[in-house]
N, C-alpha and C positions, 0 to 999 in steps of 0.2 A: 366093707373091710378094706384095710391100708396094709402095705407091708411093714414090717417095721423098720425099713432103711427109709420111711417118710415121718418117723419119729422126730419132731424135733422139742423146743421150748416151747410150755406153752398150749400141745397137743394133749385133750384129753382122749381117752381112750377104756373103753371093759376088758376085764379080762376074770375069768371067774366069776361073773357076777360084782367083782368089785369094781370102781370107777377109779382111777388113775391118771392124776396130768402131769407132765413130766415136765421137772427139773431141769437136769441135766440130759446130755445125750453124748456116745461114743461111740463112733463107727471103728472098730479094731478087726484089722488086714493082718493076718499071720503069711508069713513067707508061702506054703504050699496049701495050707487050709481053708477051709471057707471062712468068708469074713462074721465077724458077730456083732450086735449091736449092742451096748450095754446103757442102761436107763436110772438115772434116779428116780424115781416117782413118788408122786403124793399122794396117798390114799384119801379121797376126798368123803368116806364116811367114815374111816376110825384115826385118820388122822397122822398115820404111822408112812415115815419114809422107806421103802424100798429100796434095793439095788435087785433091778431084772437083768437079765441077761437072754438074748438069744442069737439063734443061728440065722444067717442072712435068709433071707427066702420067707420066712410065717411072718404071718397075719395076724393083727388083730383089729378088735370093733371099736371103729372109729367115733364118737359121737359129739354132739352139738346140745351145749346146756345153754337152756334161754336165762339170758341175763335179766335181770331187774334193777333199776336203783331206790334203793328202799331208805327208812329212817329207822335209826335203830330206837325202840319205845320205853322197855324197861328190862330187869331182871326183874325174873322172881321164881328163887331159889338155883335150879339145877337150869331150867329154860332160859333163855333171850330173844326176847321179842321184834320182832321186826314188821314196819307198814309200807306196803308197796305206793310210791307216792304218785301212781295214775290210776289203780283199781281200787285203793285201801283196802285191801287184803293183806291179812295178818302172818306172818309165816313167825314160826319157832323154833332156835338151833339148841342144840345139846352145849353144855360148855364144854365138853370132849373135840368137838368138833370143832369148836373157836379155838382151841389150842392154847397157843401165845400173841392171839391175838386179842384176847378179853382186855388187858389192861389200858388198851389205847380206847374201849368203847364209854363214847360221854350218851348224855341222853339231848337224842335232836340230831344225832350225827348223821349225815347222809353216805352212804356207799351201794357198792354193789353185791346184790346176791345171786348167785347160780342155784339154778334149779334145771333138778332132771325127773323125768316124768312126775311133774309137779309137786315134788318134791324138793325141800333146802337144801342142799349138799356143801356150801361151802361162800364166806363173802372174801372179799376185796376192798381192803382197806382204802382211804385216801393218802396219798405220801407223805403229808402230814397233819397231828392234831395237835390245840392247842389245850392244855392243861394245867388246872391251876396249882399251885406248890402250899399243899399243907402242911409241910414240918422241914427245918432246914436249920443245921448251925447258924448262930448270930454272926454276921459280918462287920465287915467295918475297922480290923485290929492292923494296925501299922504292919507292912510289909503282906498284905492282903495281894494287891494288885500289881508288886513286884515280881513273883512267883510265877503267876501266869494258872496256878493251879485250878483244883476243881476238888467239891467239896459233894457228899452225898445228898437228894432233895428226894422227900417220899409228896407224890401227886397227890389228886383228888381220887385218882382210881386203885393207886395203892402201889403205884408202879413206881421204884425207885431208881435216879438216876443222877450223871454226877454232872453239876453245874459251875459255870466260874463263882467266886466269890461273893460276886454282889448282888448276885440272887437274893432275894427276901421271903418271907411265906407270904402268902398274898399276889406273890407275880403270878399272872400270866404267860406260860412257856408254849413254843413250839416245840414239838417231839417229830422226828424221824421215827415211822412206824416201821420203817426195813429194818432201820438196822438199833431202834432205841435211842439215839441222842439226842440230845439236847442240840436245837437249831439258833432260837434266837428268844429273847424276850419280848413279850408282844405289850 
């Protein structure tokens, strides 16, 4: 058990029987009152963000998910499969649980999976993927690369996003998995 003024980024923790790693964190001091800590968290089996709140002083169950670096294998249907690359042991997530994380997954990607009492609970993208561009306005039209602009590009995995001009279908892109952008042309 931890207090929760050891709350910080980063820290998973139970509460309920639910598993929780936290976001954000706010330690708030009122003039005569007891201090509170307030928490964003991630629910790491339904997926849903939280705002916790408590009073300084409680406790919650601290815990440690053993990490894996896995390859992700295939969909098929509602699952995603994943193979552990030192036991090849298979593991399988909900797409609930992948959230908004599904469109970044190609087939052969390496990342990290957390598991708790050996169980999948949640992966860890790489900071970025590369993706190829299968549908994109035609370029090329006078006053293209004056602009500076950026034009919509839908991926291989279905994920849309806006690129400069001289993108083509057929490139090869880096994507920012934090935050969705387009990085560079590979």
């Amino acid at each position: 058990m931890i207090g929760v003024e050891e709350l910080r980024k980063g820290v998973t923790y139970e509460e309920n029987g639910e598993i929780y790693r936290v976001l954000d964190y706010l330690h708030n001091k009122q003039g005569r009152g007891s201090a509170t800590i307030r928490v964003k968290a991630y629910n790491l089996r339904s997926g849903a963000i939280a705002d916790r709140t408590y009073p300084s002083g409680n406790r919650v169950q601290e815990i440690d998910l053993d990490i894996r670096m896995v390859q992700y294998l295939y969909n098929d249907g509602n699952l995603y499969n994943f193979m552990d690359q030192e036991t090849f042991e298979q593991f399988a997530l909900n797409k609930e649980v992948l959230g908004d994380q599904e469109p970044y997954l190609v087939e052969n990607i390496t990342l990290r999976l957390s598991l708790y009492d050996s169980q999948p609970v949640d992966i860890e993208l790489p900071t970025t993927v590369d993706l190829k561009v299968t549908e994109t306005a035609p370029s090329g039209f006078k006053g293209d690369t004056a602009s500076g602009g950026t034009k919509p590009a839908t991926l291989e995995t279905g994920l849309v996003v806006n690129v400069p001009f001289f993108v083509e279908t057929g490139d090869l892109l880096r994507i920012d998995t934090r935050s969705g952008a387009y990085v560079t042309r590979v």
